[in-house]
N, C-alpha and C positions, 0 to 999 in steps of 0.2 A: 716705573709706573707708580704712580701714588694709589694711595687708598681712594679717594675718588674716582679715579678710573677703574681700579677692580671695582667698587662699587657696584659704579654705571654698569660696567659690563654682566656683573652677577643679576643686576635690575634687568638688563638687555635679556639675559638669558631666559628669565622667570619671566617676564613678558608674553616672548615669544612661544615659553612653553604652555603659557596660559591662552594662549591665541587656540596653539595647537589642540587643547584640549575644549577649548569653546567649539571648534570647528568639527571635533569628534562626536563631541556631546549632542548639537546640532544636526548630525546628521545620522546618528542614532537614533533621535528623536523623530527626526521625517522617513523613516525606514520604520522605525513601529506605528507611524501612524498609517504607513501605509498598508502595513501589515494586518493594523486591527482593520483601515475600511475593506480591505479584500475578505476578512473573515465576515465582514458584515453582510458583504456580496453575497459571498457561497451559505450564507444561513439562510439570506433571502430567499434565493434561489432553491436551497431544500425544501426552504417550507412551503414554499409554492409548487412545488413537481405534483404532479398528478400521481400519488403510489398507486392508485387504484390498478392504473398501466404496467407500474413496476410488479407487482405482487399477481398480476396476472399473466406476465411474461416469464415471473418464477414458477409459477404452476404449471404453463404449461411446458417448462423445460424441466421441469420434476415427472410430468407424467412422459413425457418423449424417454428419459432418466429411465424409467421405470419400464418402460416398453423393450427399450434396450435389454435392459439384465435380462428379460423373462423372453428373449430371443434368443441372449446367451446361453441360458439357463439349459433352455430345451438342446441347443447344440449341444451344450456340454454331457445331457443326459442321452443323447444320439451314440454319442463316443462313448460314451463309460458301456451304454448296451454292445455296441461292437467292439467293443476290449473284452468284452465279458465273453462274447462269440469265441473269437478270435482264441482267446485261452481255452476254450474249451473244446475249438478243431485243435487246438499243438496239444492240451493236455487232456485226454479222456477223466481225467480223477480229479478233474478242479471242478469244487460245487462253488455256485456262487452263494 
């Protein structure tokens, strides 16, 4: 092999590695642009939502929230009163 044909062929190689990298680059390039219009979508679409709905849907699953516990609440003070019984038919000297 002469030095012109290693040449060519080291020119062959960097070529093709320049191809390969145009072709990366490229398509990085249309993967972020798609990237940025979909974030342009979902801003659109934020700023357009109606929160009024949103923050009313949270209220009222904050107050259903709240309903809940103070249902709990009452069970749980059901029970501690009948524990309190309870200890005090087994043990005559438990004061609460």
């Amino acid at each position: 092999m002469t030095n012109e044909s290693i040449l060519l062929a080291i020119l062959a190689v960097l070529a093709l590695i320049l191809l390969l990298i145009g072709a990366a680059l490229t398509f990085l390039v249309k993967a972020m642009r798609a990237q940025r219009a979909e974030q342009q979508a979902m801003r659109r679409v934020v700023s357009n939502m109606d929160w009024s709905t949103v923050f009313s849907n949270m209220q009222a699953h904050g107050k259903e929230s709240v309903r809940i516990l103070d249902i709990i609440d009452k069970r749980l003070q059901k029970l501690e009163a009948l524990e309190k019984i309870q200890l005090t038919q087994t043990n005559p000297d438990f004061r609460a």
